[in-house]
C-alpha positions in Angstrom: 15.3 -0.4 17.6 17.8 2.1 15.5 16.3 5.7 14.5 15.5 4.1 11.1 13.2 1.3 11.9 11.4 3.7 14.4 10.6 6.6 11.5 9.5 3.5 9.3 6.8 2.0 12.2 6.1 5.8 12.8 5.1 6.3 9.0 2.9 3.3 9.1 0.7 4.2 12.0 0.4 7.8 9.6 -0.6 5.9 6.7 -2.9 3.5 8.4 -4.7 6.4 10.2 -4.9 9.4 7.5 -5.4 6.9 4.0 -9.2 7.0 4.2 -9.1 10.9 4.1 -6.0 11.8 2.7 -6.0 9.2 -0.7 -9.2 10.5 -2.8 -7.5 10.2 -5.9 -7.8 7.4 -8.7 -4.7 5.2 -8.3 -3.2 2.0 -9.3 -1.2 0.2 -6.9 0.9 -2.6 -8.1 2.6 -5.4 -6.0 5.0 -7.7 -6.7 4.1 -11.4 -5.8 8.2 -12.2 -5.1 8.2 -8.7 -3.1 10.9 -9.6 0.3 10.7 -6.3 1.4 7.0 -5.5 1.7 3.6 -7.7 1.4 0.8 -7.2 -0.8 -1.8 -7.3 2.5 -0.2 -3.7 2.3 -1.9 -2.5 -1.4 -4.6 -4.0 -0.3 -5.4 -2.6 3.0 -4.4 0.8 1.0 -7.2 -0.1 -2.0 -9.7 -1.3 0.6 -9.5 1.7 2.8 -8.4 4.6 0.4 -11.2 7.5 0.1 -11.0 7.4 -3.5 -14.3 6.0 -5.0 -14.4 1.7 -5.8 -14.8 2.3 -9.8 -11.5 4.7 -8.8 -8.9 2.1 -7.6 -7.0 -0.8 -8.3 -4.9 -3.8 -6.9 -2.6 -5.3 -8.9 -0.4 -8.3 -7.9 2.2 -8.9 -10.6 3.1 -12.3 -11.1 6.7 -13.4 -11.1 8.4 -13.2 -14.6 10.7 -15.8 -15.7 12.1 -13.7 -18.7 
């Protein structure tokens, strides 16, 4: 695995572990249903274990726009 791919599994295992105290703010995440780089399980796993109060958070999945 290059250096790269390492810090990006590294920053994961961060985020997984500190969200619940470290994310008490309201926030809005939004998510891209055609996303190829990450997946919406993601946002959610960040809305469903965030500190930040229910009534203080939000999921959004955008759909995909055929503008």
């Amino acid at each position: 695995m290059n250096k790269t791919g390492f810090e990006v599994l590294k920053m994961i295992d961060e985020v997984k572990e500190n969200v619940s105290t470290n994310l008490t703010v309201p926030f809005l995440a939004l998510h891209g249903e055609a996303d190829e780089l990450t997946y919406p399980e993601g946002s959610h796993f960040i809305h469903a274990n965030a500190g930040t109060p229910i009534e203080h958070k939000r999921v959004e999945v955008l759909k995909v726009c055929s503008c």
